[in-house]
C-alpha positions in Angstrom: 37.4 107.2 -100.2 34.9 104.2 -99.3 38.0 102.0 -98.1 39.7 104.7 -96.1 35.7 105.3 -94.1 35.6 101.9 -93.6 39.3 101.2 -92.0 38.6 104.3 -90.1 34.8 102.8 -88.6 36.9 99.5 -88.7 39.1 100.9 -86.2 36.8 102.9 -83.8 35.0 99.7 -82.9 38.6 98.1 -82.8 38.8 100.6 -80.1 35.6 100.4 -78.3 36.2 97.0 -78.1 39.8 97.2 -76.5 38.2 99.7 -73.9 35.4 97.7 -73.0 37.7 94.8 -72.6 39.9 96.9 -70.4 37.2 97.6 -68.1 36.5 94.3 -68.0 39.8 93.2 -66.8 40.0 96.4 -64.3 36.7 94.9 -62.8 38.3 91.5 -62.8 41.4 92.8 -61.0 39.2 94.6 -58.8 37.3 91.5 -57.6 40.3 89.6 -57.0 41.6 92.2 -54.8 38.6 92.3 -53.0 38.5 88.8 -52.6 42.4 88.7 -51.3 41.4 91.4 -48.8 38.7 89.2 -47.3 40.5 86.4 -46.9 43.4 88.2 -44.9 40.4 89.9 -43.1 39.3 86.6 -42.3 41.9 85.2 -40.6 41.4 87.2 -37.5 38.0 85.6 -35.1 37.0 88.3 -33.4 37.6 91.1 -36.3 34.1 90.4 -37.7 33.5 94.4 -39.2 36.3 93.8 -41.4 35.5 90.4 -43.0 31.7 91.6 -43.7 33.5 95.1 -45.1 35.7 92.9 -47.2 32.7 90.6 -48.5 30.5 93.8 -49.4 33.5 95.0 -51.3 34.0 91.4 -53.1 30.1 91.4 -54.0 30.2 95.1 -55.8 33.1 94.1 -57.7 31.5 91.3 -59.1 28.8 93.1 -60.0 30.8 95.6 -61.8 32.7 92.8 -63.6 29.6 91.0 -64.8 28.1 94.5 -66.0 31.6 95.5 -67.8 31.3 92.0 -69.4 27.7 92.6 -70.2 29.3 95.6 -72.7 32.1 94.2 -74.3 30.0 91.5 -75.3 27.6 94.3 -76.8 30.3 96.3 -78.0 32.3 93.5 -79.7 28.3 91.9 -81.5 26.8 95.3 -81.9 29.1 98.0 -82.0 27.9 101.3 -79.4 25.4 104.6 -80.0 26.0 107.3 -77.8 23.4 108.6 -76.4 21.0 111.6 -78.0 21.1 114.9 -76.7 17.5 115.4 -76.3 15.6 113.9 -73.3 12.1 115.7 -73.3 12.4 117.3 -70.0 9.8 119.1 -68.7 11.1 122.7 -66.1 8.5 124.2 -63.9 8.8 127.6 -62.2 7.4 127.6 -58.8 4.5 129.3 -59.7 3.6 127.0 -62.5 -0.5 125.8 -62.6 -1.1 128.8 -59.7 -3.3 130.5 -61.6 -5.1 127.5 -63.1 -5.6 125.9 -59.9 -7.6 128.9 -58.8 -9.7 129.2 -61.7 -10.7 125.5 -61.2 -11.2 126.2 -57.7 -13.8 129.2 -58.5 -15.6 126.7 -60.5 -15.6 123.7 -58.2 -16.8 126.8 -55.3 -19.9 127.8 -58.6 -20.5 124.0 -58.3 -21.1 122.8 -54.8 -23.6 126.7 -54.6 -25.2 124.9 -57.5 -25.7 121.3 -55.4 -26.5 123.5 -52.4 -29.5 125.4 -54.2 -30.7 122.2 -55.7 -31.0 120.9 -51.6 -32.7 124.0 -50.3 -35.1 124.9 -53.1 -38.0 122.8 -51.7 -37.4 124.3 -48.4 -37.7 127.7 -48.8 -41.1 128.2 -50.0 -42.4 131.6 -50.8 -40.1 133.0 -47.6 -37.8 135.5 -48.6 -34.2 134.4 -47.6 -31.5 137.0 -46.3 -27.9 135.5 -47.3 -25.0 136.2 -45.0 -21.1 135.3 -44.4 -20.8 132.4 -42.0 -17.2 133.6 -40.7 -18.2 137.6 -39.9 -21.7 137.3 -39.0 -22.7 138.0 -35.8 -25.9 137.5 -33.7 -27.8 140.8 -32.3 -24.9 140.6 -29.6 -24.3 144.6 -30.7 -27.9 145.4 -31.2 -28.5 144.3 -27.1 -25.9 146.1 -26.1 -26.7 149.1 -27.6 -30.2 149.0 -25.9 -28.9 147.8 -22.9 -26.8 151.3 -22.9 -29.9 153.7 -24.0 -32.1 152.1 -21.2 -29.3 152.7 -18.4 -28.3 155.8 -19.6 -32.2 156.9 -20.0 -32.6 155.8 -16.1 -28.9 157.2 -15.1 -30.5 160.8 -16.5 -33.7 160.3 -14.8 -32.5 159.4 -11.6 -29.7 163.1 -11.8 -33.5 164.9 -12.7 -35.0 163.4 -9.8 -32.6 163.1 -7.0 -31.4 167.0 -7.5 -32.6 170.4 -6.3 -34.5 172.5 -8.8 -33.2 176.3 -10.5 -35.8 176.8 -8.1 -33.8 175.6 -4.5 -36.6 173.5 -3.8 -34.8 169.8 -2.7 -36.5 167.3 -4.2 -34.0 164.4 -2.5 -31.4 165.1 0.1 -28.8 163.2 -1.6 -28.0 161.0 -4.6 -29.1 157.0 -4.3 -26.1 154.8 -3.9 -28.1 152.9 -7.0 -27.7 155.8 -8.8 -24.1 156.7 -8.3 -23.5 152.9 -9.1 -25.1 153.0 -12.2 -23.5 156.1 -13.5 -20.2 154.3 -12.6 -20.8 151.1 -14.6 -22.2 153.3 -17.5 -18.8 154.9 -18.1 -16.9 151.7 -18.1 -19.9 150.4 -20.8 -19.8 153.0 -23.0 -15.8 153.3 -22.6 -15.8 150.2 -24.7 -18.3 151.0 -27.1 -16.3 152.1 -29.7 -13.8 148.9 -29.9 -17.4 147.0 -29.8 -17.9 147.8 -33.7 -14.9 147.4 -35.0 -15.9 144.3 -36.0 -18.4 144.7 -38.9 -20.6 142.4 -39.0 -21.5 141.3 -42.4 -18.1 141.7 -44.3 -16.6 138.6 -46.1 -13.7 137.5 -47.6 -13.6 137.7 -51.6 -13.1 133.6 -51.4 -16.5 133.3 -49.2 -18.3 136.1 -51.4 -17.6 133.7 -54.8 -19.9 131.3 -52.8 -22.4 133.8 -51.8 -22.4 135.2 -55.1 -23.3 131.4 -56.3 -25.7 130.5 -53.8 -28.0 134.0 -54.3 -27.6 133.5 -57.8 -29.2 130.0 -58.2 -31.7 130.9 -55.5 -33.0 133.7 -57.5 -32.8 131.4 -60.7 -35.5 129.3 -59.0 -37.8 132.1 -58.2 -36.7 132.5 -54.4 -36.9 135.8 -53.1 -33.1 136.9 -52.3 -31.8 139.8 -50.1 -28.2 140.5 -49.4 -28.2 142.9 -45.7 -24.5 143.8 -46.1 -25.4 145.5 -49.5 -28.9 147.1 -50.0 -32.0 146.8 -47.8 -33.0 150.3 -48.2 -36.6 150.3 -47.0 -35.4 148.3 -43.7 -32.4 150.7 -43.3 -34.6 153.6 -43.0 -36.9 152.2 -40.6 -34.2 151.4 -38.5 -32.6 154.7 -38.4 -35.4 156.5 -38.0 -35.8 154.2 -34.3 -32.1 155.3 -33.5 -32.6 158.5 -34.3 -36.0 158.4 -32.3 -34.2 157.2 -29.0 -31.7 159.2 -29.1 -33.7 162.2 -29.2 -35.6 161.3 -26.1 -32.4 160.7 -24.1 -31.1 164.1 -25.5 -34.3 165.7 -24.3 -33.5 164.6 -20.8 -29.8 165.4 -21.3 -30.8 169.1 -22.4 -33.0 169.4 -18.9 -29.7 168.2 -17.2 -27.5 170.1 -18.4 -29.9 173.4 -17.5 -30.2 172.4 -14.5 -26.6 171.8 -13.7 -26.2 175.7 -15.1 -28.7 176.7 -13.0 -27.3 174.8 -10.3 -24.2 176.6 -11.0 -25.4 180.0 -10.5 -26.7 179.5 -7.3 -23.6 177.7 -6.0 -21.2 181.1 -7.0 -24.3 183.4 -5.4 -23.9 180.7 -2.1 -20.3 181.0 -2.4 -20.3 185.0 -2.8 -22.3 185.5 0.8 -19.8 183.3 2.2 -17.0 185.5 1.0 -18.6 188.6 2.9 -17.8 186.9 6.5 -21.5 187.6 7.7 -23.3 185.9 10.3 -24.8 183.5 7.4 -21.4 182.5 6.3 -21.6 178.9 7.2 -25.0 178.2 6.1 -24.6 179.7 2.8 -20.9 177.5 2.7 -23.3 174.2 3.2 -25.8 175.3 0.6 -23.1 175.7 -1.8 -21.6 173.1 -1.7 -24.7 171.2 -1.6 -25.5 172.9 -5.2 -21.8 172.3 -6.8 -22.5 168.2 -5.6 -26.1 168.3 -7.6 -23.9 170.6 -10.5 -21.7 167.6 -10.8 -24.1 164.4 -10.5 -26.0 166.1 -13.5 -22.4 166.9 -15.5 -21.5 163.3 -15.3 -25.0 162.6 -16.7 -24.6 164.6 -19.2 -21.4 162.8 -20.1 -22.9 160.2 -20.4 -24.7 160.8 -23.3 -21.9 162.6 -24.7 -19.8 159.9 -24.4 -22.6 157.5 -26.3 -23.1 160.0 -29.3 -19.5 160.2 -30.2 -18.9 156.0 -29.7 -21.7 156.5 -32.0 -20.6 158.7 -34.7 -16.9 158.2 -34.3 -15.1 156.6 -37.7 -13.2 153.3 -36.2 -11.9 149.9 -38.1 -10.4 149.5 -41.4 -11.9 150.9 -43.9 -12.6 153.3 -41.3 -16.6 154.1 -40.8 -19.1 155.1 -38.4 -20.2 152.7 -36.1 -23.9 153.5 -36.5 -23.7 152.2 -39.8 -23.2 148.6 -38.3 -26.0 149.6 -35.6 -28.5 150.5 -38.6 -27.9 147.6 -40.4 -28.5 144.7 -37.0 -31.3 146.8 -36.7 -32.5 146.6 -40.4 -31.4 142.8 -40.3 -33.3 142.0 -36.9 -36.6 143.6 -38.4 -36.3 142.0 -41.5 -36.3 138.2 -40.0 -38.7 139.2 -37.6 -41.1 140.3 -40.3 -44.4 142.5 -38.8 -48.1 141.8 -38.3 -49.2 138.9 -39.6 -45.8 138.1 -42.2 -44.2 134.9 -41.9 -40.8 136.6 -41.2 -37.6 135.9 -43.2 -35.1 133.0 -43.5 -31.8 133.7 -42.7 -28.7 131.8 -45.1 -24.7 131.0 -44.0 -22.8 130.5 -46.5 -19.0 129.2 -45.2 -16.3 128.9 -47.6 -14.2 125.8 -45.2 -11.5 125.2 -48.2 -10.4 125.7 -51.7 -7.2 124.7 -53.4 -6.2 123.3 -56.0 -3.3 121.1 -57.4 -1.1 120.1 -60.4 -0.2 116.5 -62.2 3.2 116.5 -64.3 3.1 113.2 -66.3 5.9 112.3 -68.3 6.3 109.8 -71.3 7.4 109.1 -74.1 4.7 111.5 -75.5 5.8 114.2 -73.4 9.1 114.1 -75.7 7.2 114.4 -78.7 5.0 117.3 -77.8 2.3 116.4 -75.8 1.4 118.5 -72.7 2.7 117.0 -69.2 0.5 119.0 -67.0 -3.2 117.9 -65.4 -4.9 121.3 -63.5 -7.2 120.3 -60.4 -9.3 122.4 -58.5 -11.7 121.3 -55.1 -13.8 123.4 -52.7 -16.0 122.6 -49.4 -18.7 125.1 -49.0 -21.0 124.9 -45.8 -24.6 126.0 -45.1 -26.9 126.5 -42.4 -30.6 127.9 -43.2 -32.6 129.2 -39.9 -35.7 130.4 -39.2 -35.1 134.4 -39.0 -37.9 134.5 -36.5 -36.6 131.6 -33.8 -33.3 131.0 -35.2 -34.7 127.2 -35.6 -32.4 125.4 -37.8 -34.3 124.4 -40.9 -31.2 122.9 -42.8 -27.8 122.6 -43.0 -24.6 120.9 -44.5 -21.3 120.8 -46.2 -20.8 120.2 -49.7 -17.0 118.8 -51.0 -16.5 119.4 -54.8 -13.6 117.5 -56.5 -13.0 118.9 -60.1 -11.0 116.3 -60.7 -7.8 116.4 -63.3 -7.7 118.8 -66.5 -5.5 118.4 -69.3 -4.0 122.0 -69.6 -4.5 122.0 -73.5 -8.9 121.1 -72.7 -8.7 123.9 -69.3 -10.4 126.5 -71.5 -13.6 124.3 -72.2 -13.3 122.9 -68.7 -14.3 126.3 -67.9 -17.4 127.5 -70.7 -15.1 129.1 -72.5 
């Protein structure tokens, strides 16, 4: 049994020999063809393409004859392996380190709030600080408008009180100003927009940005700094503020009330006018002028009355998604604005942007020759850039400001757990 195995191995590497021999000579034969083409090829002067095609071809198959020689000469010394089956390669889905990458990106975001804190603590003092998102907040751009709108509309009603006969027919102004007329015209096309005005809500943030902000109020607080967060509970601030909105709004519906009286009134003296005129007496045209004289005072005070209108429902009208009333925005600038402004004798508050520029993260496959034996192939990376800006609430001075890169560098995927605390 012995002698018939070892004829058999005897001739397979009789055989591997003959074969790499054969491809020896095929490469041989293939050379001098190669080297017959390019001396026909050569012949011609001006055919230079085919001589340099020719000599490319020569070189490659002298390569391939020295690299077939190169095996028989190992085949007929050593004998040949064929090559294993197993090659230690390493298949990623496209979604592979994803959800690594962000974890390590939350913790390089924790990080660079944590180097932030450490810059601001000695700058804060005993000032409480109000945080807020860089990207959605807003200065009191809303706030001014909105009191831009009372005081006009306030005047606009005044000036219909004042420039318009009495219940009484007493003429207190033969006509209406051109001033006022103007200024009841440019109050509709204000308050037409009102309502697009706060769709943008002014302290909302991005879950990315809030990690940050979550960071930063954190660690403040850790160091004894007084921390508020406006877009989620300043109750004693809200209240004050809505009691002021509620307070002007009363006054200009106390003047919209006597308006719209008036215009009623106004009304009812118009259709009395209007009935005399119907009879065809003597008075007929006099009582047609003072008619229409009332339904022109009617409708100055109707369009005041509008007005109003017009500002409590841009005021109490859901808009934006998640849809909600634009007061709420209003109360909160307010609550904001009094809150940095402070009162009496109080220093005021500081004011915090946070601004979450980047965060990402990436993934290393190395390969080896441990990778075939087991070891994991894949490095987790995770890197953040957070930015600050810290003003005085009461000025809006700049007190301090930055932007902080954190690199987390490589994890091993196996050491990603205590990477993280856990």
């Amino acid at each position: 049994m012995a002698i018939a195995q070892e004829t058999v191995d005897t001739i397979n590497q009789d055989t591997l020999r003959l074969n790499a021999e054969t491809a020896r000579l095929t490469a041989e034969t293939a050379r001098l063809t190669a080297q017959r083409v390019r001396d026909q090829a050569a012949a011609p002067v001006d055919d230079r393409l085919k001589t340099l095609q020719a000599q490319n071809a020569l070189e490659n198959a002298e390569k391939d004859l020295a690299n077939s020689a190169t095996e028989a000469r190992i085949a007929q010394a050593f004998g040949t392996v064929k090559n294993a089956s197993y090659t230690g390669a390493v298949e990623l889905d496209d979604k592979t380190g994803t959800l690594e990458a962000k974890l390590l990106a939350t913790k390089a975001i924790a990080a660079a709030s944590q180097r932030i804190c450490a810059q601001l603590c000695g700058k804060i003092g005993e000032r409480p600080v109000l945080v807020a998102a860089g990207t959605s907040y807003r200065s009191p751009e809303r706030l001014e408008l909105y009191r831009f709108r009372v005081k006009m509309l306030k005047q606009v009603l005044d000036s219909a009180l004042t420039s318009t006969r009495s219940s009484g027919g007493a003429e207190t102004a033969s006509a209406l100003p051109a001033v006022v007329s103007a200024g009841l015209d440019a109050a509709g096309k204000l308050l037409s927009f009102f309502k697009s005005d706060y769709k943008m809500l002014g302290f909302d943030q991005t879950t990315d940005e809030s990690v940050a902000m979550y960071a930063v109020a954190g660690g403040l607080s850790q160091h004894g700094a007084r921390v508020y967060w406006p877009a989620v509970q300043m109750p004693a601030q809200r209240a004050r503020a809505l009691e002021s909105i509620v307070a002007e709004l009363q006054g200009l519906l106390k003047l919209r009330n006597q308006a719209q009286t008036r215009a009623v009134a106004l009304a009812a003296l118009a259709a009395r006018e209007e009935r005399v005129a119907a009879e065809d007496g003597e008075d007929k045209e006099q009582a047609l002028a003072e008619a229409a004289s009332y339904r022109s005072d009617e409708a100055v005070l109707r369009e005041a009355v509008s007005g109003y209108d017009a500002l409590l429902v841009s005021l109490t009208t859901p808009s934006g998604t998640p849809a909600r009333d634009p007061i709420i925005d209003l109360v909160s600038d307010m609550a904001l604005e009094s809150t940095l402004q402070g009162a009496g004798d109080d220093t005021g508050s500081l004011l915090l942007l946070i601004r979450l520029e980047s965060a990402g993260g990436g993934m290393l496959l190395k390969k080896n020759l441990l990778t075939g034996l087991g070891a994991p192939p894949l490095y987790h990376m995770g890197g953040a850039a957070v930015s600050y800006l810290l003003l005085d609430g009461r000025d809006g001075r700049v007190i301090d400001g930055g932007t902080i890169a954190q690199h987390g560098g490589y994890t091993k995927s196996s050491r990603l757990a205590s990477t993280l605390g856990q």
